[in-house]
C-alpha positions in Angstrom: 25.4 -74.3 -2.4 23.2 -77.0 -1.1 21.3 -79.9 -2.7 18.1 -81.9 -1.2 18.1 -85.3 -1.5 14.6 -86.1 0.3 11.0 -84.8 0.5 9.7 -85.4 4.2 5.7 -85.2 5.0 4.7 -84.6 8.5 1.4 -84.3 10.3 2.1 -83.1 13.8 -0.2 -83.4 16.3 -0.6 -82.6 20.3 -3.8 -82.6 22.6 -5.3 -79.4 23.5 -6.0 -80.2 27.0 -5.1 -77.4 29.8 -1.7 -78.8 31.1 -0.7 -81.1 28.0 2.0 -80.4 25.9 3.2 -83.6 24.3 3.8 -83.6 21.2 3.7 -86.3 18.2 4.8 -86.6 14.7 3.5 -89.2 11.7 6.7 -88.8 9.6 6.7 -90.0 5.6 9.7 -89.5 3.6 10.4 -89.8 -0.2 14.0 -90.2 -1.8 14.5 -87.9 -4.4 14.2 -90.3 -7.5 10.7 -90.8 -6.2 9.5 -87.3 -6.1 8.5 -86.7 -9.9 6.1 -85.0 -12.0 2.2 -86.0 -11.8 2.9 -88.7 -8.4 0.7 -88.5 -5.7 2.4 -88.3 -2.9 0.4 -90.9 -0.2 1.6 -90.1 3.9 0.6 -91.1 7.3 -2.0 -88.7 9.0 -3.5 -89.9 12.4 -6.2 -87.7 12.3 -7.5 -88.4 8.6 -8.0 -84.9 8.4 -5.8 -83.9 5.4 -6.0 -83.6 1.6 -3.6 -85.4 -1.0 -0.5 -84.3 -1.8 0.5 -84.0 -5.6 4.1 -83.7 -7.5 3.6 -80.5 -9.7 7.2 -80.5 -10.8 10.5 -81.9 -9.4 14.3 -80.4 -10.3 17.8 -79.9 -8.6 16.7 -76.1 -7.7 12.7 -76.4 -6.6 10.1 -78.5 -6.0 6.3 -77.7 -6.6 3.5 -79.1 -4.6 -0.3 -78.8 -5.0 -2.6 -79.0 -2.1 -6.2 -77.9 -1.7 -5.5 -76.3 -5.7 -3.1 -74.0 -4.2 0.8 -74.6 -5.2 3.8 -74.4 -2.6 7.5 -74.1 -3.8 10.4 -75.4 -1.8 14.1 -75.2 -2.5 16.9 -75.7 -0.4 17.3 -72.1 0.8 13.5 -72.6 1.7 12.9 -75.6 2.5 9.8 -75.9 4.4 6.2 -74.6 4.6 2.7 -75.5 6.7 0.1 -76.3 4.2 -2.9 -76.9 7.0 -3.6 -77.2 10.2 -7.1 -78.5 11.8 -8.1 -80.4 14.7 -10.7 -83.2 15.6 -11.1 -84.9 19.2 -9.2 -82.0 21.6 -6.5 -82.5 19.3 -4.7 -80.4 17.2 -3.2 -81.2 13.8 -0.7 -79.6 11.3 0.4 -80.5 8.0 3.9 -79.4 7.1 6.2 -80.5 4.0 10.3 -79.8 4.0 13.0 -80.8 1.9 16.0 -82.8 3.8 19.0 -80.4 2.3 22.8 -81.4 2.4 25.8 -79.2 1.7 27.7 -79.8 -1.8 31.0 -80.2 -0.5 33.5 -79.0 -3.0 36.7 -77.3 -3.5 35.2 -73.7 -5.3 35.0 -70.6 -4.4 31.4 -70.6 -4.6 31.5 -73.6 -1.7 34.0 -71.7 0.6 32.0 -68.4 0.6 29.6 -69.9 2.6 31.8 -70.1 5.6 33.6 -67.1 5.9 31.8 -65.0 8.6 31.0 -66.1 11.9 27.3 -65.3 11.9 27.4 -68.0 8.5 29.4 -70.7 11.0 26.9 -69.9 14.1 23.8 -70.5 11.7 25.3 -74.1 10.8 22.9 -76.9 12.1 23.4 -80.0 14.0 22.7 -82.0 11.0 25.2 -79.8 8.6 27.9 -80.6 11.3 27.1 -84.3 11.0 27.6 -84.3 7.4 31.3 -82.7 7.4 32.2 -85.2 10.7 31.1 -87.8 8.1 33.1 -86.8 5.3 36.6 -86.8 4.5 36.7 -84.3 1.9 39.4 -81.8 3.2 36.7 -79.7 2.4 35.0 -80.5 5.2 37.7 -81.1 7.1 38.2 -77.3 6.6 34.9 -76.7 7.6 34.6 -78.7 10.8 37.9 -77.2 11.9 36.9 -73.4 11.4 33.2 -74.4 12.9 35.1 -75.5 15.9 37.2 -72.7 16.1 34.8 -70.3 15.4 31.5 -71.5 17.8 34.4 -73.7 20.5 31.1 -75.8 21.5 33.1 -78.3 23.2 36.4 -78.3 25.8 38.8 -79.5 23.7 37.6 -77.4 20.1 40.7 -75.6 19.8 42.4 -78.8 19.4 39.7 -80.1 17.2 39.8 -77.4 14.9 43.3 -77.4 14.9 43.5 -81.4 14.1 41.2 -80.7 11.2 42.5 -77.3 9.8 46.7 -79.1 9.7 44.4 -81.9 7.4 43.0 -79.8 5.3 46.2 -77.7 4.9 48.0 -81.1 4.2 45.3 -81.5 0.9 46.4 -77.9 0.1 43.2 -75.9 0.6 43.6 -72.4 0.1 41.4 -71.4 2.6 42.5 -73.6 5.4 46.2 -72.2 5.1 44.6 -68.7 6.0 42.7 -70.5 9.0 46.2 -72.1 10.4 47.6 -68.5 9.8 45.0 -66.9 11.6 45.7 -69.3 14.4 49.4 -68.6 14.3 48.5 -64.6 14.5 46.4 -64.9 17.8 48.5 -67.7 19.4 45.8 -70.3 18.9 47.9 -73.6 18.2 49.0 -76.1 20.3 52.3 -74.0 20.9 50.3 -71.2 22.4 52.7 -68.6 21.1 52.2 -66.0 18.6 54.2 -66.6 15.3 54.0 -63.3 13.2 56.3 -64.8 10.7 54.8 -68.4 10.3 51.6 -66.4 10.0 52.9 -64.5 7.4 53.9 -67.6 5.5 50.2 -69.2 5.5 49.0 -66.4 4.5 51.4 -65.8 1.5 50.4 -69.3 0.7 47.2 -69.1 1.1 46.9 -65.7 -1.4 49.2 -68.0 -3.7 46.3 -70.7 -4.1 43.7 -68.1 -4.2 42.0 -68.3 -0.9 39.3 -65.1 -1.5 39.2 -65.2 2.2 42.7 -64.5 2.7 42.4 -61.8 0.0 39.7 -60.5 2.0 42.1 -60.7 5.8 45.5 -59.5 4.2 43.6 -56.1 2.5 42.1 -55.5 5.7 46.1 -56.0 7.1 47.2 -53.9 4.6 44.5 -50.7 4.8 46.1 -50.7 9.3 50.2 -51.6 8.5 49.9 -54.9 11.1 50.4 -58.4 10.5 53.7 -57.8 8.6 51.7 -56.1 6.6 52.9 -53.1 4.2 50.9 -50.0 5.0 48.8 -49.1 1.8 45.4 -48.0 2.2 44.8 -45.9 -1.5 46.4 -49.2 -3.6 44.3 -51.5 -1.7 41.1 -49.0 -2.3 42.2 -49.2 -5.8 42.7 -52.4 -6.0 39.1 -53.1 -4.5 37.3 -50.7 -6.7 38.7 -52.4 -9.7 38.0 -55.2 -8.8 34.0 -54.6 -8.3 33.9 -53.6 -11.6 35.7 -56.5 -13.3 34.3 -59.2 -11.5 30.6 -60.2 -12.3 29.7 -61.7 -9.1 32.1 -60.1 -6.2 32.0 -60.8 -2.7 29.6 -58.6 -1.0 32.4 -58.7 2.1 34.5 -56.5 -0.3 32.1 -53.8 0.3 33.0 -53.8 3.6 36.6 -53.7 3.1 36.7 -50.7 0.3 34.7 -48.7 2.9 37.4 -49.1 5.4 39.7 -47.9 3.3 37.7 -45.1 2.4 37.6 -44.4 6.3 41.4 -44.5 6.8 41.7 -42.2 4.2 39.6 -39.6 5.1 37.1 -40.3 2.4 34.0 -39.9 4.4 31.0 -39.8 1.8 32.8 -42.5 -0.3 33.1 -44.3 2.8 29.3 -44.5 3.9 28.2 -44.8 0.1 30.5 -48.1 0.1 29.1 -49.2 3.1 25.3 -48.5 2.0 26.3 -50.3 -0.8 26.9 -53.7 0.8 23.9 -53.7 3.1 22.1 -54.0 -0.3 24.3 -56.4 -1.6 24.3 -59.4 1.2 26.9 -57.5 3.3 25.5 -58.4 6.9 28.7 -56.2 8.7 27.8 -53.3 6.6 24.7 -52.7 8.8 26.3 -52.2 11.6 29.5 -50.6 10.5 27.0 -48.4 8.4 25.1 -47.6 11.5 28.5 -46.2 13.5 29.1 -44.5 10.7 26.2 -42.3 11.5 26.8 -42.1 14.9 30.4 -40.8 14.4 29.0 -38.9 12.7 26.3 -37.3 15.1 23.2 -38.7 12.8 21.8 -40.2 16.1 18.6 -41.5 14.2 20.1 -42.9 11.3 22.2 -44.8 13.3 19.4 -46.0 15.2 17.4 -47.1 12.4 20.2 -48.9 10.5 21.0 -50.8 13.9 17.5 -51.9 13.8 17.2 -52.9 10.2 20.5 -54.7 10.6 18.8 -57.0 13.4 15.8 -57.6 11.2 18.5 -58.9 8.7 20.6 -61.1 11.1 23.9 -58.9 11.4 25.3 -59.9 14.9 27.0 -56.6 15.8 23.5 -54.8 15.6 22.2 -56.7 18.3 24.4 -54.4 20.5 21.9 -51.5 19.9 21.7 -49.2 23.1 24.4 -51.8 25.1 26.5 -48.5 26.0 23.8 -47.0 28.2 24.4 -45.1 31.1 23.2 -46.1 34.6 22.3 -42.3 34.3 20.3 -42.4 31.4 18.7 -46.1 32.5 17.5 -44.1 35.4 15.8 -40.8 34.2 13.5 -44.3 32.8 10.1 -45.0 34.5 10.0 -48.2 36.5 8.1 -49.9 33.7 10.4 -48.6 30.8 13.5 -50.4 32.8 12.1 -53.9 33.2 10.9 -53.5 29.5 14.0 -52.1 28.7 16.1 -55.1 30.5 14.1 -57.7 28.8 14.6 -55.9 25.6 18.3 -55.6 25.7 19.1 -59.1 27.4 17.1 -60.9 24.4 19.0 -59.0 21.7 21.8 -59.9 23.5 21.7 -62.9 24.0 20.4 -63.3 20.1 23.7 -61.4 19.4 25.6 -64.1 20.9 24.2 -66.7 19.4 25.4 -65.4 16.1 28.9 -65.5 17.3 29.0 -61.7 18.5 32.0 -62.4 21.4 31.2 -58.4 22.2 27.6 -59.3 23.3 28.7 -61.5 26.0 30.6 -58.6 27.7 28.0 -56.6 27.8 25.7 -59.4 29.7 29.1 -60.6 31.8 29.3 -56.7 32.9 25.7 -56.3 33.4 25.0 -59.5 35.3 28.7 -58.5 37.6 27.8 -55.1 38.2 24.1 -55.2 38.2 23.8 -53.0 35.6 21.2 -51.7 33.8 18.4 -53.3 35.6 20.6 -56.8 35.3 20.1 -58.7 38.7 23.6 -59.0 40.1 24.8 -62.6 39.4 28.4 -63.4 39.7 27.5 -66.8 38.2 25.9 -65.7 35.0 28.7 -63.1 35.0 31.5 -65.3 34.7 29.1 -67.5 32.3 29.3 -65.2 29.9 32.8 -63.6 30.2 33.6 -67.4 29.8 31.3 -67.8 26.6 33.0 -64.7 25.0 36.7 -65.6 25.8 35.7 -68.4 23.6 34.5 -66.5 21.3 37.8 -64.6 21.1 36.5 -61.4 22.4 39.3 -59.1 23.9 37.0 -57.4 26.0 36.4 -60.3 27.9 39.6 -60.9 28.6 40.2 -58.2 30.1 37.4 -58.1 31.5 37.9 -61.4 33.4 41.1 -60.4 34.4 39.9 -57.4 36.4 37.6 -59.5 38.2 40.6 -62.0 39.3 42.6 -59.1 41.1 39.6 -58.2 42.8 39.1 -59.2 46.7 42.6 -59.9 47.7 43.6 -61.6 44.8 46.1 -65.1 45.0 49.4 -65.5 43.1 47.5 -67.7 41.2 45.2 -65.3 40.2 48.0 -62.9 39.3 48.9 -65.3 36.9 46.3 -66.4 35.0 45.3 -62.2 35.1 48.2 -61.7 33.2 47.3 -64.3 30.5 44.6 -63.1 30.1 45.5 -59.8 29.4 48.0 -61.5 26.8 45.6 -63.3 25.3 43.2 -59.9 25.0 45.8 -58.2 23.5 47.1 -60.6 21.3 43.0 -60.2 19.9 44.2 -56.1 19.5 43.4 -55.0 22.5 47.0 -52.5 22.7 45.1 -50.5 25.9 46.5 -54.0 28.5 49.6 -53.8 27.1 51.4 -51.8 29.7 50.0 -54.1 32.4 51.2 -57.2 30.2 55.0 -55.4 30.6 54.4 -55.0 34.1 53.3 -58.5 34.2 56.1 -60.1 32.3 58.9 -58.0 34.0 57.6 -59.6 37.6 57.5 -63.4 36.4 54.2 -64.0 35.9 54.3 -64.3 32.5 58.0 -66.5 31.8 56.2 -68.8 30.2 55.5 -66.4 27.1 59.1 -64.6 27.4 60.3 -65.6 23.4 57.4 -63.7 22.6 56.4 -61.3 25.1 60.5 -59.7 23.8 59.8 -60.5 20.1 56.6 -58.7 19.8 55.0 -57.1 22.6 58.0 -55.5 24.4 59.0 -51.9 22.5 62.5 -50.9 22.7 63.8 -49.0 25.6 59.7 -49.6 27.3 59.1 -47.6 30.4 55.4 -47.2 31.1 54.2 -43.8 32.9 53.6 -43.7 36.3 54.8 -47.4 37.4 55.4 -46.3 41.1 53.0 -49.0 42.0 50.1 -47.0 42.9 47.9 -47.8 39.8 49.9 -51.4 39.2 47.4 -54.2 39.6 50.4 -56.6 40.4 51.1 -54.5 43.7 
């Protein structure tokens, strides 16, 4: 939920000469106690081209403007709106109104849902971030850390995030012991080890103080048998389904979750219904995992169509659309359809990414590589965004990235930090780099991680096929 606690007035204004793009602003700002009912609202305009500006009502929720006879709403989930534009003097001019909003930080559930996917923490602006750095609400504190965690916009975020989440966790927010036990499950605290069991812990915890997040993670564990997890799909479908009915204003992100179930347990119809469901709801995954659902199915169009809807809505994964081409099919294009084409697919890439898709950046770091798909062939850019999505916690790129180290004649040096990589990527689930992980460990390059490389990753009596050294990147 967010509040607004002042009503800003500007006239912007930049000359229309060829070759001059400057820009300028006459800024006038009211604090809310002096936006009310029936007040004119008086504001600096350069150009003296613009009406007055009248109060028509002022609450918490909205505020009502009149200009020119016509009325203009804003609230804090749309706050702002041109109400002119003109221009006098090869100048242009444009009138726009917008309310400064501000997070109400709080310890609810209402407050914590706002944070829980990563396209939500991708969308947060510059000034939101400045308002939890200022506070010390744990709240916040919770916030700034998963932020960090989530987006890692600077070198030393992991450490940030970790700094913040330990604070949080010390006030006893729910939802920051499921962040700490997140970080425990993919190795991400200042131990760099995994710790199933301390994981575990948080998490139990974090259920215990009713993190709806944690609800959310730990069914999800539950449906797949990992994560110490008991293996229960059909009680944690039931479980879902009641709840949807009990509760009067459920988490569209259930939705997701039921569907999954519904998947794992062969329940196909009740499975895209559930997912259909939650597009309608708020669900932004449900578009895309809706849209695979039709391809899986062989529905080629309707998986199309939902991918495209599910970009006009924001979900992240959907900007992925038509990724997976073939060099063959990108050829059988004329040469206009490619560059149109490359644009096309770089943008919503790069739009993906922005939203915290880590999967979209493999895509561009394997285009730009390779040259793929029209991509000009840019080992820079390449290890850009290999770099960007490692951040981002994207297996792919991690293995990926580890490929490319082993290329050319690789160093011992290389080899190394190859095989952390591959760690890391399948710490993230990636189980298809875990033979080369073995293989790693067993020739020292991993010695470092040897606790829990034995504890976790190693299976009993492990021989992997066809180790005679011909495949074995560590040769």
């Amino acid at each position: 939920m967010k509040k607004w606690t002042r009503l800003i007035i500007d006239v912007d204004y930049s000359p229309s000469d060829p070759g001059i793009n400057n820009w300028f602003c006459d800024r006038t700002d009211y604090d809310k106690a002096d936006v009310t009912a029936g007040k004119i609202l008086p504001y600096k305009d350069s150009g003296g081209l613009f009406r007055s500006i009248r109060v028509v009502e002022a609450s918490d929720a909205e505020v009502v403007l009149e200009y020119c006879g016509k009325q203009y709403s804003l609230t804090p989930e749309s706050c702002t709106r041109k109400l002119d534009e003109d221009g006098r003097d090869y100048t242009n001019f444009y009138l726009y109104v917008s309310l400064k909003v501000e997070y109400v930080i709080e310890n609810t559930r209402e407050f914590f849902r706002q944070f829980q996917t990563r396209d939500q923490m991708a969308r947060l602006s510059k000034e939101d971030i400045k308002q939890f750095e200022a506070s010390d609400d744990p709240c916040a504190k919770f916030v700034l850390g998963r932020w960090h965690l989530v987006t890692m916009p600077e070198e030393d975020s992991l450490q940030i995030a970790e700094k913040n989440i330990r604070e949080a966790v010390a006030a006893g927010i729910a939802d920051a012991f499921n962040m700490l036990s997140l970080m425990y499950a993919n190795g991400d605290t200042a131990e760099d080890r995994v710790d199933l069991e301390e994981s575990a812990r948080l998490r139990d915890e974090a259920l215990r103080l009713g993190s709806e997040a944690a609800s959310l993670r730990y069914a999800r564990n539950r449906i797949a048998g990992i994560l110490l997890a008991p293996e229960e799909p059909e009680v944690v479908a039931r479980e879902i389904e009641t709840l949807l009915a009990e509760d009067t204003e459920p988490n569209p992100e259930w939705y997701s979750v039921l569907a999954y179930a519904y998947e794992t347990l062969g329940r196909d119809e009740d499975s895209r219904k559930a997912y259909k469901t939650g597009t309608e709801k708020g669900c932004l995954r449900c578009w895309a995992e809706l849209a695979y659902w039709f391809r899986e199915h062989g529905m080629e169009k309707e998986y199309e169509n939902t991918m495209y809807e599910g970009m006009s809505k924001g979900c992240p994964a959907c900007f992925m659309l038509s990724a997976d081409r073939t060099e063959e099919e990108y050829e059988e294009k004329t040469p206009e359809l490619k560059r149109h084409f490359t644009r096309w697919l770089s943008d919503n890439l790069e739009r993906g990414l922005e939203l915290g898709e880590g999967t979209c950046a493999y895509y561009l770091g394997y285009n730009y590589f390779y040259g793929a798909l029209g991509f000009e062939k840019d080992g820079r850019k390449a290890g850009y965004y290999l770099e960007r999505g490692m951040l981002l916690g994207d297996s792919n790129c991690y293995s990926f990235a580890a490929d490319i180290l082993e290329m050319y004649d690789p160093s011992d040096q290389d080899k190394r930090d190859a095989a952390v990589y591959r760690l890391k990527a399948l710490r993230l689930g990636n189980d298809s780099v875990q033979s080369k992980v073995i293989i790693a460990y067993r020739r020292g390059l991993l010695n470092k991680y040897q606790d829990e490389i034995e504890k976790y990753w190693l299976p009993d009596e492990y021989e992997p096929d066809g180790d005679d050294g011909r495949w074995d990147a560590y040769a």
